[in-house]
Structures are given as structure tokens and as C-alpha cells.
N, C-alpha and C positions, 0 to 999 in steps of 0.2 A: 257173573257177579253184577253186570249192572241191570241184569234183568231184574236179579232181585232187589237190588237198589229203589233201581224206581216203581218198581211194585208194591214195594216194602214203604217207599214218601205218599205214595200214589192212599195206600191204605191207611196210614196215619193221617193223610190228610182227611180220607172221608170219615174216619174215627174224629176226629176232633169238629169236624164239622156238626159229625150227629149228636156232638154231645153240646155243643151250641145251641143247636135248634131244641132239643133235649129240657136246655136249660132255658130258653126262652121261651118254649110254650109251658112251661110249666106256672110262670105269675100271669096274676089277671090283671087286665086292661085295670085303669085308672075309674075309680067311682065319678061320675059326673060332677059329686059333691066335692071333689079333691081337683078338679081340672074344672077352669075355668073355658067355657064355649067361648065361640071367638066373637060372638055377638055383644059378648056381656064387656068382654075386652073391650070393643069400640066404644061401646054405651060409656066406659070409664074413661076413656083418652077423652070425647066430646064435652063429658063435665067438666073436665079439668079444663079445657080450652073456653067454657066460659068462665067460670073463674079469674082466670089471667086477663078476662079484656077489661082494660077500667075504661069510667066514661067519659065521653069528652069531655074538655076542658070550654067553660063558659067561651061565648062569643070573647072576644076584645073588642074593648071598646078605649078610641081613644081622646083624651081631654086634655085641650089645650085652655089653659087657664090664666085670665089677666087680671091685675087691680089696677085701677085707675088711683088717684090724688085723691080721692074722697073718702080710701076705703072702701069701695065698693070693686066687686066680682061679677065678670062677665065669662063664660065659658062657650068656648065647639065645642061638639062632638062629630066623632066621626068611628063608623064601624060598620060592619054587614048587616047587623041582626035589629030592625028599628026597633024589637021590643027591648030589647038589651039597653038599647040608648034613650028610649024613654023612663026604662025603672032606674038608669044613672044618671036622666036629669032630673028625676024627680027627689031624686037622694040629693044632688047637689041644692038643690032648691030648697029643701029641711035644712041642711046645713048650713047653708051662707046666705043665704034669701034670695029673692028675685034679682035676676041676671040685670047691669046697668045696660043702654044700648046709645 
């Protein structure tokens, strides 16, 4: 009896196998048009990561600002970028006039 046993598991197993393989070759692979290549994948994650970068934030610049007793405005600057602190002394200078010294 346990001949037949395991004769008997041994052939249901390869029955059930053949009918797996059976069942799997029977559908077709994926149209190209329905399965994205893995090239076109990357292409999509790259856009998306420029996207998310913002730009940097202007130089700082910074202004230390006095009045003297007359009304009159005198300012530093101070900052990494000299275009940056030239087009903010040139704003302060429209605004409040020529620095006293």
C-alpha cells in the first residue's frame, strides 16, 4: 500500500504540474503597448526629480541701518554675492537718499 501511495502523490503531482504549465503557456506575453520598458520607467522617475528641485534662494544680504539727529540714513552692507549688495544699495539709495558719512 505504500507503494501505491506514493506512486499514486508522485502522479498527481506531475498531473497538476502539467496542468500549470498547461495553463501558463496557453496566454501571451504582455503587448509592449501595455508594459512599460524599463528605460521609459527611468526616463519618468528623472522628470519627476527635476521637478521637486526649487531654486535657490537669493544671496542674503545683510543691512545694518542708522539715523543720525538730522534725519539722515547711513547703511553697511555686508553679504557674499557684490552684485546682490550693489542692486541693494542702489534700492536703498531710491529710497532714503544718499547715505550721510
Amino acid at each position: 500500500m505504500d507503494r501505491r501511495g506514493s506512486s499514486m502523490s508522485g502522479r498527481l503531482s506531475i498531473g497538476a504540474a502539467l496542468v500549470i504549465l498547461a495553463l501558463g503557456c496557453g496566454r501571451e506575453a504582455p503587448s509592449p503597448a501595455q508594459k512599460p520598458s524599463v528605460a521609459e520607467t527611468l526616463k519618468v522617475v528623472v522628470e519627476e526629480e527635476k521637478r521637486e528641485k526649487k531654486p535657490p534662494p537669493p544671496p542674503e544680504v545683510k543691512i545694518r541701518l542708522k539715523k543720525d539727529g538730522k534725519d539722515q540714513y547711513s547703511w553697511e552692507l555686508s553679504g557674499s554675492d557684490v552684485d546682490q549688495i550693489l542692486k541693494v544699495d542702489e534700492k536703498l539709495r531710491k529710497k532714503l537718499g544718499e547715505p550721510s558719512k
